[in-house]
Legacy VTK file of the C-alpha trace (Angstrom):
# vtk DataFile Version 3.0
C-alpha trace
ASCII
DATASET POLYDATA
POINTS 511 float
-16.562 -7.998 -1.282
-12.737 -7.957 -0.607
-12.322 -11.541 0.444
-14.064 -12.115 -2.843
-11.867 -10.424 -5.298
-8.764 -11.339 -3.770
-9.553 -14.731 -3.668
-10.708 -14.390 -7.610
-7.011 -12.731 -8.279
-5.474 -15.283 -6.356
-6.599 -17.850 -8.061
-5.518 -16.671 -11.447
-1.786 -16.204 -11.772
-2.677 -13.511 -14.626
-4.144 -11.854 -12.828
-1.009 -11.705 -10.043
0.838 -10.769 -12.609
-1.148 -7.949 -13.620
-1.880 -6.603 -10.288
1.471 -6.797 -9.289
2.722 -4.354 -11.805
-0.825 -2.344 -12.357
-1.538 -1.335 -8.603
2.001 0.638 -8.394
2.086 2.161 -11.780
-1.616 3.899 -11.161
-0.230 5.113 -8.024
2.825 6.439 -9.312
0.800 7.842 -11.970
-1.659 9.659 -9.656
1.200 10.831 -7.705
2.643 12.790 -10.848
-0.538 14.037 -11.874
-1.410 15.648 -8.422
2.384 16.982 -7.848
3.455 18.293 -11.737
0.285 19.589 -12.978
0.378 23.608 -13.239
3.760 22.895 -11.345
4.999 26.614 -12.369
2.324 28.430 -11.005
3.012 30.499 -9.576
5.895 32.092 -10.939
7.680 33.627 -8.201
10.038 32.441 -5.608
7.325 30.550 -3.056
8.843 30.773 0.857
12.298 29.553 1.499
12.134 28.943 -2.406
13.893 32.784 -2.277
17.561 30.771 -0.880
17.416 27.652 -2.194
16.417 28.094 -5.811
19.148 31.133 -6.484
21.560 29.010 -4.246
20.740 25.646 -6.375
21.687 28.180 -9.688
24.995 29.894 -8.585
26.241 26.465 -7.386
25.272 24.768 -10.709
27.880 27.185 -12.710
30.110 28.010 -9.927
30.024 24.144 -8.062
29.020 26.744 -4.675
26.642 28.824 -3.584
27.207 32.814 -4.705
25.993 36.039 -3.028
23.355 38.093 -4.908
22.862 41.662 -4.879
19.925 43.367 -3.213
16.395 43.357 -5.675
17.775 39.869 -7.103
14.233 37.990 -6.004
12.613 40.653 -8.715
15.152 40.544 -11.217
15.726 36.566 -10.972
11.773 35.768 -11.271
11.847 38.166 -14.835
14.620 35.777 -15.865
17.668 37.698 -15.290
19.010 34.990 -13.558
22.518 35.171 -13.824
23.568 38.192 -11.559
25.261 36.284 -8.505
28.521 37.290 -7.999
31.534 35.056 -7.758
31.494 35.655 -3.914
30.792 32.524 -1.869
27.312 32.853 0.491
27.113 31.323 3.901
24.508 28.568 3.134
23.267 26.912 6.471
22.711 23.009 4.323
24.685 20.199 2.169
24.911 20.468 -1.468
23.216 17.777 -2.357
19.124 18.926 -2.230
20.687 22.308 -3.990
22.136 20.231 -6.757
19.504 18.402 -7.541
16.952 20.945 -7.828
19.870 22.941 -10.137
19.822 20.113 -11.917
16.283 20.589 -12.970
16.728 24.304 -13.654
19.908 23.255 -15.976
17.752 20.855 -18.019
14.026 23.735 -18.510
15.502 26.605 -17.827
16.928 28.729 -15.011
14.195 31.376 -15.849
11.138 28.719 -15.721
9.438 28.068 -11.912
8.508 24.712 -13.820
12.509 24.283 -13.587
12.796 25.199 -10.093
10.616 22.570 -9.062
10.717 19.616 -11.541
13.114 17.737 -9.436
11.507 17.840 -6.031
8.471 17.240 -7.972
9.714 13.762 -9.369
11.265 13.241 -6.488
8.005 13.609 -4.255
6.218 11.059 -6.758
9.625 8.661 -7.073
8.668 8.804 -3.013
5.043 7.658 -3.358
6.490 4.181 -5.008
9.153 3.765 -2.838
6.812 3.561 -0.052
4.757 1.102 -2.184
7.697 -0.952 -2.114
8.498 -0.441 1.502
5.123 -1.863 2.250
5.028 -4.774 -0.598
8.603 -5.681 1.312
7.011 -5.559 5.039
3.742 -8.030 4.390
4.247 -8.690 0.916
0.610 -7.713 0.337
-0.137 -5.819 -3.100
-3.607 -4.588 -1.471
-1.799 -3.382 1.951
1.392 -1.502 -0.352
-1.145 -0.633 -2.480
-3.303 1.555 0.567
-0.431 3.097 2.259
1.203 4.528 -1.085
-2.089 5.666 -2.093
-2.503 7.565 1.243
0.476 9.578 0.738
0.097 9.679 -2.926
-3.134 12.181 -2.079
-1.756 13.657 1.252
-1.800 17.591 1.034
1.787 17.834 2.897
3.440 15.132 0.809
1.784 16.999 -2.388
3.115 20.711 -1.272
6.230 19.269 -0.314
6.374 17.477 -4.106
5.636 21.337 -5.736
8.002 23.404 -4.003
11.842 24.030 -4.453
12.288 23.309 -0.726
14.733 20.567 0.491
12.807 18.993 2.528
10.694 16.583 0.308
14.449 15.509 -1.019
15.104 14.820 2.494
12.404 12.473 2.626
12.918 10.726 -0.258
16.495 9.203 0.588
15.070 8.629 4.507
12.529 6.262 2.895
15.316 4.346 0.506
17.241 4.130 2.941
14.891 2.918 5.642
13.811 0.291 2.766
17.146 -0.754 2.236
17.285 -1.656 6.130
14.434 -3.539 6.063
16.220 -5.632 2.795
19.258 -6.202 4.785
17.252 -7.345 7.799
15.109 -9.661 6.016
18.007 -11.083 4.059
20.618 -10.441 7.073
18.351 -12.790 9.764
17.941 -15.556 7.193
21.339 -16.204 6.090
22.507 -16.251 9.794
20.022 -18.472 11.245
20.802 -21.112 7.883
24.603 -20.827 8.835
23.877 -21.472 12.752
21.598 -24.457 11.674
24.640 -25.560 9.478
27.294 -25.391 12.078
25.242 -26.247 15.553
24.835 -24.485 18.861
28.127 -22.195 19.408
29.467 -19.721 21.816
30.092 -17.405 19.236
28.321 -16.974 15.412
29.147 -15.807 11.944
30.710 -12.366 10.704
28.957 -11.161 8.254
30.731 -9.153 5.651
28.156 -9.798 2.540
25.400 -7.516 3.282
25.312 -5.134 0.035
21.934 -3.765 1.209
23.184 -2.161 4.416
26.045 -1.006 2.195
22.944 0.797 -0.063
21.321 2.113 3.592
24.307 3.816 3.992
24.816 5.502 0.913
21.164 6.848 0.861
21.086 7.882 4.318
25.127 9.465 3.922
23.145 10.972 0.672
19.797 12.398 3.151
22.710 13.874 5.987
23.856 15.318 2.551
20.405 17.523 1.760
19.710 18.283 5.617
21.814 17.519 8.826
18.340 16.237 10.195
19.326 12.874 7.841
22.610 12.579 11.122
19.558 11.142 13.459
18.249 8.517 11.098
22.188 7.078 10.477
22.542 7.093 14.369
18.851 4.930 15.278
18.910 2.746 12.233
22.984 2.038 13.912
21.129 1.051 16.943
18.557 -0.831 15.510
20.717 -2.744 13.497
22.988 -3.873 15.898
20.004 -4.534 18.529
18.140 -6.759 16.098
20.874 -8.610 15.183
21.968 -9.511 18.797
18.146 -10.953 19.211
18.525 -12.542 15.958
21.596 -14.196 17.336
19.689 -15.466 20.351
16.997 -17.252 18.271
19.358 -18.952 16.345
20.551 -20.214 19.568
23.961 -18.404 19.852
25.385 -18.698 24.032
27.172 -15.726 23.691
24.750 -13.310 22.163
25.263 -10.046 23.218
28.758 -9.705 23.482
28.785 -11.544 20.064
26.929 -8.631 18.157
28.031 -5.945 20.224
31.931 -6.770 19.865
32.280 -9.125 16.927
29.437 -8.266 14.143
29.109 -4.846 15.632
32.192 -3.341 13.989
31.332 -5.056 10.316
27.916 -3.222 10.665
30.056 0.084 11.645
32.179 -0.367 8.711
29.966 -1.317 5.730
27.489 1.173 7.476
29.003 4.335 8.491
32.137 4.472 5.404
29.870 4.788 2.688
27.883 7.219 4.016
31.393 9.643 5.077
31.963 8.836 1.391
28.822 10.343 0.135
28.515 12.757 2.055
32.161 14.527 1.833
30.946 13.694 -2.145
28.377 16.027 -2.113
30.991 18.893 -1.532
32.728 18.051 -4.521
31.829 21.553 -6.041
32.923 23.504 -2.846
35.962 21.366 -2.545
37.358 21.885 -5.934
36.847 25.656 -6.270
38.370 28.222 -4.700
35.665 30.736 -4.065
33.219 29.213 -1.583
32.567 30.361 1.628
35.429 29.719 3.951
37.241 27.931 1.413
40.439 29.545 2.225
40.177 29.116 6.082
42.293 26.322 6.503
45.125 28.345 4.572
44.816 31.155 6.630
43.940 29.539 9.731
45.970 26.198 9.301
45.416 23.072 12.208
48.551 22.628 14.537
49.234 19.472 16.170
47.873 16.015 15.155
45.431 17.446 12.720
47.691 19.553 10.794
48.212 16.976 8.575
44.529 17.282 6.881
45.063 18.579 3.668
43.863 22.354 3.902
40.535 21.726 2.296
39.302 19.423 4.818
40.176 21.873 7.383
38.492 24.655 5.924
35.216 22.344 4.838
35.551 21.387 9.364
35.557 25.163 9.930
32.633 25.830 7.775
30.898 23.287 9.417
31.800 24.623 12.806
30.157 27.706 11.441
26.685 25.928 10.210
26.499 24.085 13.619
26.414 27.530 15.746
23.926 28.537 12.840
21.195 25.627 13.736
22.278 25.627 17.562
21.507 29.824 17.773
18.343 30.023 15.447
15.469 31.452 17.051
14.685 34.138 15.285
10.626 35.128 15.305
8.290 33.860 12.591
4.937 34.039 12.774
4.519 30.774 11.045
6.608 29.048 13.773
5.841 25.564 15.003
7.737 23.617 17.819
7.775 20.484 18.040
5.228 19.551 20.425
2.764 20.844 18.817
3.198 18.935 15.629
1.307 16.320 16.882
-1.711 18.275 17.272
-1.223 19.886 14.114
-1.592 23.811 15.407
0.247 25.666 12.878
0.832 24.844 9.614
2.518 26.870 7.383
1.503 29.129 4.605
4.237 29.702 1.890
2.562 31.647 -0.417
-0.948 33.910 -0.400
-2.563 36.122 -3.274
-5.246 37.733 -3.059
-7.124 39.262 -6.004
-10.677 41.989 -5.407
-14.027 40.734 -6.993
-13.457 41.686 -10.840
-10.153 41.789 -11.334
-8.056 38.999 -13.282
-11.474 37.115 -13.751
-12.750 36.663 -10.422
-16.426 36.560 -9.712
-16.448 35.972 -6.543
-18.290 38.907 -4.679
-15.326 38.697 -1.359
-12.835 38.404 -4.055
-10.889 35.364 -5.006
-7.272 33.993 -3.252
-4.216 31.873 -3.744
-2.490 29.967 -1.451
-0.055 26.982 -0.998
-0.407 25.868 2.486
1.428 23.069 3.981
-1.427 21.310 5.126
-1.480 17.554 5.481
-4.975 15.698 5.012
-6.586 16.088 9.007
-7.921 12.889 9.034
-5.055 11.079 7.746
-2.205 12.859 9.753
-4.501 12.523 13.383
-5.086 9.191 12.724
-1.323 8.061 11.209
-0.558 9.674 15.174
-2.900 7.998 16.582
-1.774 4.706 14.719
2.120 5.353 15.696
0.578 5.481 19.423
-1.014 2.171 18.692
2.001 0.578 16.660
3.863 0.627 20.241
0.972 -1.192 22.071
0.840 -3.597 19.082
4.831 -4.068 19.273
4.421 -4.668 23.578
1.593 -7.277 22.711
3.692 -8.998 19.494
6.680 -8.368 19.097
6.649 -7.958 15.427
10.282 -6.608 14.009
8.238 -4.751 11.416
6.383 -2.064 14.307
9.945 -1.729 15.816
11.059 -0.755 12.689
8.358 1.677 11.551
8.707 2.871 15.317
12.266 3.661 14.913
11.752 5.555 11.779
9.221 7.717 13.454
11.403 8.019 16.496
13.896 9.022 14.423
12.686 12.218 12.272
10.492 13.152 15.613
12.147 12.843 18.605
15.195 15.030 18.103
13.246 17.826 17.234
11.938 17.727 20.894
15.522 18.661 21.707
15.349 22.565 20.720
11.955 23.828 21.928
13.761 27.039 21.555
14.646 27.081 17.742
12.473 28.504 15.131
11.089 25.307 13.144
8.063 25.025 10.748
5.442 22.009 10.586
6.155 21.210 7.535
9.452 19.680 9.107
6.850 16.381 9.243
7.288 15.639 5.739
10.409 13.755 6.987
7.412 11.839 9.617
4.703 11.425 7.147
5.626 8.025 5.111
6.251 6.250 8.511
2.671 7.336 10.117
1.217 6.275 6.552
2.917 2.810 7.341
2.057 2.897 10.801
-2.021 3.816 10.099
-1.663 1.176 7.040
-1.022 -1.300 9.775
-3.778 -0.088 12.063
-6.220 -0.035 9.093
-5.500 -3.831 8.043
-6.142 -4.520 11.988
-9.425 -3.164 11.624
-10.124 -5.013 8.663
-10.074 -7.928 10.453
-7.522 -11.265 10.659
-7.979 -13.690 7.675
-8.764 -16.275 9.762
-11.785 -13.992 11.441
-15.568 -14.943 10.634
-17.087 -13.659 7.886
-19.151 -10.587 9.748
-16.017 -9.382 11.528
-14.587 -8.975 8.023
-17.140 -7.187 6.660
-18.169 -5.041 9.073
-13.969 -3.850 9.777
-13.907 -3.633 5.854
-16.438 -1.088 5.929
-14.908 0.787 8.028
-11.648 0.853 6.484
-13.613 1.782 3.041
-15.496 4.627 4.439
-11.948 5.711 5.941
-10.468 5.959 2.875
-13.341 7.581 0.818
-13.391 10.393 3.641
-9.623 10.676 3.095
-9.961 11.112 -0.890
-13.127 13.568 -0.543
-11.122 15.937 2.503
-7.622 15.487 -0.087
-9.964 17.307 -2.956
-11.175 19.939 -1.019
-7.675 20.981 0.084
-6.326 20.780 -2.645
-6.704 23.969 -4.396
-5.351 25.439 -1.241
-2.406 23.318 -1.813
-1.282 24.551 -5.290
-2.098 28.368 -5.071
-5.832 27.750 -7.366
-7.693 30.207 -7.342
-10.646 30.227 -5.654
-13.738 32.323 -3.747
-12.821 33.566 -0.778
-15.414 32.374 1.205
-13.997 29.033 -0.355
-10.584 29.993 1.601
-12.426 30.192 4.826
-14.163 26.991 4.670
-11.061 25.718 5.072
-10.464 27.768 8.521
-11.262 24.981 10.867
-8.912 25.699 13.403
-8.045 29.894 14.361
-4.723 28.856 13.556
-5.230 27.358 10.829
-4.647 29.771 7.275
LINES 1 512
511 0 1 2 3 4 5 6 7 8 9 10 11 12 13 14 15 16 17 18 19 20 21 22 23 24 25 26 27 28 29 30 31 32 33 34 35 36 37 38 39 40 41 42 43 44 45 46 47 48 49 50 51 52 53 54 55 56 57 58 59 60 61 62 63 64 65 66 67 68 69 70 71 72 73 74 75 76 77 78 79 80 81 82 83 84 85 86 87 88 89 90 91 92 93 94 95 96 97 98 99 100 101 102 103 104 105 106 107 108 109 110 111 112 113 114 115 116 117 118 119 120 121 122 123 124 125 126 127 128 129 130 131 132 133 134 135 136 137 138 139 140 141 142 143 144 145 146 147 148 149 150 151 152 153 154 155 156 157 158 159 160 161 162 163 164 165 166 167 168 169 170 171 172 173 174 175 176 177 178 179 180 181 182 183 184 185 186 187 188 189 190 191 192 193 194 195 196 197 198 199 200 201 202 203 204 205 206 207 208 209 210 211 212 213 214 215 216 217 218 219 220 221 222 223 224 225 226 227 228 229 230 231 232 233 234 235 236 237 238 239 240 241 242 243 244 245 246 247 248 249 250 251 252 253 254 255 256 257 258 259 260 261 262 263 264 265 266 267 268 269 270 271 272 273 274 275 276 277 278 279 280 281 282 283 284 285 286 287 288 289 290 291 292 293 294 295 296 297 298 299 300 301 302 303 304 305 306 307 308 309 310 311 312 313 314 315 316 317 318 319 320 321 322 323 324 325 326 327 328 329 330 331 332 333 334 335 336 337 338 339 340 341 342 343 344 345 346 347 348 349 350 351 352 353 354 355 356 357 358 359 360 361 362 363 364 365 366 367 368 369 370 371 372 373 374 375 376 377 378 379 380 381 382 383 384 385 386 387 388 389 390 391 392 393 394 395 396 397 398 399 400 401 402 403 404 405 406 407 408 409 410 411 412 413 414 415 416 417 418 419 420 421 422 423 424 425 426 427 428 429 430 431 432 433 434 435 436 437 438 439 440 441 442 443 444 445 446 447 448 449 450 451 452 453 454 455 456 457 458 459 460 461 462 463 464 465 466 467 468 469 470 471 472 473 474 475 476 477 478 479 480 481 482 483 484 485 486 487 488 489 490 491 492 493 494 495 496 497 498 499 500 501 502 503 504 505 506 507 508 509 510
């Protein structure tokens, strides 16, 4: 049934056309409808919403974050939202996730929850068709970008993630543009040097390459994800890597003698400087607010503490932006503080705890429930089972695939995963939360995309392979849509039977 309609759109350059520019808009679309409808409820400050939405506010009029008296949750949710004081907090993350969700409370209201979360809502839906692009770029199959978008489009994490004022789903957002940025500079990158080898002959040494504006863009939007969450550090240091790696192998197929030395020591240092610059740049940008006030936290440290030596010539607001930063390190590095909510690393894999930001619960007749164990609302960060075990399972199977192929496109999905995972791995002892894997999430969709058109079958496979692995893949996906809809009212605090609740209890950590 597949084979046929593609080869009926195929065959019609309307049609192309039309799918080209249909398939993302109606998953964009869907995104928006499943991350901004009833976006304000509920109206109160959901989880971590309590620091990062009165942060996002005081650093909106003041350009950095402001202490607020005791009570302020209760007075700020009935709209009395301007009693920070001019005092500078101790905020543990960048500016930039802060200002953008200010941004949104600027432009509805600093008194509506629709405000507080407009911007990571657009955000989590701009997401959903970057990833369509991502994949459109990788196989340059509409079906294929088409799939994996959809998949998170309809994911329960990617969908909390989209509906809460946390930074996380910003994070996430500039990880993916910049990891599709890469992939344009890689693409382009490998084909301009293996035309100028061809040109010149077989050489000792190849081309530098200066004229890469897409790796100039991957560092900007990863400089601009190290700005919402230090977490965005690890993605700028294994896309480095990868970039020089594949480039040295690049040189070797075009036949360069001298190939490692040549990328390490020649194009190495271009990469460094049209990489990491940019990113400096946009990150020290996002402290623009902090830098040009005077009443931040610690913004008078390098005044009163001033550098001796080689560094005192930093101007003293560099100094006192290092020793705040000195300060947020031993933050991250000491926090282990008890939650019962918790998740390390490890177990995010296995999907043990996720986390519930915000629970109601309301007794059989009151506020219009029915329901004889009374009625209950809850966001819960819970990603769609089947999709999240098998996007694991498909990032275990993406390295097998990469041993057997080599394909550049599972090293670079790989990487990504690598990445947002692995460093976590690093402090079993620090209090982290599972919904940390909304950083993860796009590259196991990419990764289980893959896996999926595997099981699909090959073109060039007989007719009753194809059918049979299409099957499969379509019963995959309708299991993923029906298990998305029954979460979801779990997802977005809707209120529903208890009993309902329950159902959903599948694991006794789970709720």
């Amino acid at each position: 049934m597949y084979d046929r309609w593609r080869a009926r759109v195929a065959a019609d350059p309307r049609l192309v056309r039309r799918w080209s520019w249909l398939a993302p808009l109606m998953v964009t679309l869907l995104a928006g409808v499943l991350r901004i409808w009833n976006l304000g409820h509920p109206h109160a400050l959901v989880f971590d919403e309590t620091y990062y939405v009165k942060d996002a506010w005081s650093q909106w009029v003041l350009g950095y974050a402001a202490e607020w008296p005791d009570g302020a949750n209760e007075s700020f949710v009935a709209g009395d939202t301007d009693v920070f004081s001019t005092t500078g907090s101790f905020v543990v993350h960048p500016p930039l996730g802060k200002f953008l969700i200010g941004a949104g409370m600027a432009l509805f209201g600093a008194d509506s929850s629709f405000g507080w979360r407009i911007a990571t809502a657009l955000i989590g839906t701009a997401t959903v068709l970057i990833l369509y692009l991502v994949a459109k770029a990788m196989t340059d199959s509409v079906p294929f970008a088409a799939v994996a978008a959809s998949l998170l489009a309809i994911d329960g994490l990617a969908i909390v993630m989209s509906r809460v004022a946390l930074l996380d789903g910003i994070l996430t957002f500039f990880l993916l543009l910049g990891f599709w940025f890469v992939l344009l500079d890689r693409r382009r990158h490998d084909t301009r040097l293996a035309a100028l080898v061809a040109a010149r002959g077989p050489a000792d040494w190849g081309p530098v390459m200066w004229n890469r504006p897409w790796l100039i863009a991957a560092g900007a939007a990863l400089g601009a994800a190290s700005a919402v969450k230090w977490s965005g550090l690890y993605a700028i240091a294994a896309f480095g890597i990868y970039l020089v790696v594949t480039d040295a192998l690049a040189r070797r197929r075009a036949g360069i003698r001298i190939w490692p030395a040549d990328a390490a020591f020649r194009q190495g240092p271009i990469t460094f400087v049209l990489f990491i610059p940019v990113a400096l740049v946009v990150y020290l940008g996002s402290w623009f607010g902090w830098l040009t006030a005077d009443g931040g936290y610690d913004r008078q440290k390098g005044l009163e503490e001033p550098a001796t030596g080689f560094w005192s010539w930093v101007p003293p607001a560099l100094q006192s932006l290092w020793i705040y930063h000195r300060a947020i390190y031993n933050f991250h590095v000491g926090l282990t503080a008890e939650h019962g909510y918790a998740s390390p690393a490890w177990q995010w894999p296995l999907l043990l705890r996720p986390t519930s930001m915000y629970y109601q619960s309301t007794p059989q007749g009151e506020a219009g429930c029915g329901a004889a164990n009374g009625c209950v609302e809850n966001i819960y960060s819970m990603p769609n089972p089947l999709i999240w075990y098998a996007g694991v399972a498909a990032a275990a199977y993406l390295i097998y695939r990469f041993a057997v192929s080599r394909d550049w496109r599972y090293a670079l999905v790989l990487t990504a995963v690598g990445a947002t995972y692995v460093p976590w791995l690093l402090y079993p002892e620090r209090t982290v939360f599972q919904f940390y894997t909304i950083a993860i999430l796009p590259f196991l969709v990419l990764a289980l995309t893959f896996a999926l058109r595997d099981v699909a079958g090959a073109s060039h496979a007989d007719a009753s392979r194809r059918t049979s692995g299409q099957r499969v893949v379509i019963v995959f996906l309708v299991l993923a849509v029906v298990l998305s809809a029954f979460w979801y009212p779990i997802l977005t605090a809707t209120p529903v039977p208890y009993d309902f609740w329950r159902a959903h209890n599948w694991m006794p950590s789970w709720i």
